[in-house]
C-alpha positions in Angstrom: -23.2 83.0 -6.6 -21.6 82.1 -9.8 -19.0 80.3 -8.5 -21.0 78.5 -5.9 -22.7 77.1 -9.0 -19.5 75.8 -10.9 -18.3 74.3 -7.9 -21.6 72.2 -7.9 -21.4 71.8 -11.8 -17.7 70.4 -11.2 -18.6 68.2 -8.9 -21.6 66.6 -10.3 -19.4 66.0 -13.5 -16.3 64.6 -11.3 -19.1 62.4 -10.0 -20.6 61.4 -13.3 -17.3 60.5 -13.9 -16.7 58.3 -11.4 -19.6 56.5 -11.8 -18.8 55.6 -15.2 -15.4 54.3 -14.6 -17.0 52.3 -11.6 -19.7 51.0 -14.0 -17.2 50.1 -16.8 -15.0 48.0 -14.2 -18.2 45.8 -13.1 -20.9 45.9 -15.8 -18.7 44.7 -19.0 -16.0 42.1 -19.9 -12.4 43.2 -20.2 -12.4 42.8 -23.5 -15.5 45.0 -24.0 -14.8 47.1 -21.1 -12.1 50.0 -23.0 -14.7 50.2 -26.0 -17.6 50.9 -24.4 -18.7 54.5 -25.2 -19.1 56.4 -22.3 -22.9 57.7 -22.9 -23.7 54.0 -22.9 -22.6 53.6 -19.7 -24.1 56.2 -18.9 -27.1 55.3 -20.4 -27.1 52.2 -18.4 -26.5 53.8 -14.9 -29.6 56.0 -15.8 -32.1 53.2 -17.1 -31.1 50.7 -13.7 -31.6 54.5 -11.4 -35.0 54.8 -12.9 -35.3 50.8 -12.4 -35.1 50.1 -16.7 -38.3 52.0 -17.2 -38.4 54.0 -20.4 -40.9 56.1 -20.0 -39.1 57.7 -17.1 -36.1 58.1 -18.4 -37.5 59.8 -21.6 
């Protein structure tokens, strides 16, 4: 079962992953793009999933 469970795990972060790198291509100017941090992007890609409401991301 425990390896069931880190194959999920290492998918879900080769997904996460993924969607970071696709959101730094689109969301920022090249110039920005590199320096971005990557938990703002992330941070970004959770706000617009929960459609920029706070309250449900917190």
């Amino acid at each position: 079962m425990e390896s069931d469970e880190k194959t999920v795990d290492q998918i879900i972060s080769q997904l996460v992953k993924t969607a970071i790198e696709l959101k730094r291509e689109v969301a920022f100017v090249p110039e920005y793009a590199q320096k971005a941090r990557e938990s703002e992007i992330l941070g970004i890609i959770v706000a617009q999933y929960f459609k920029w409401s706070g309250r449900q991301v917190a």
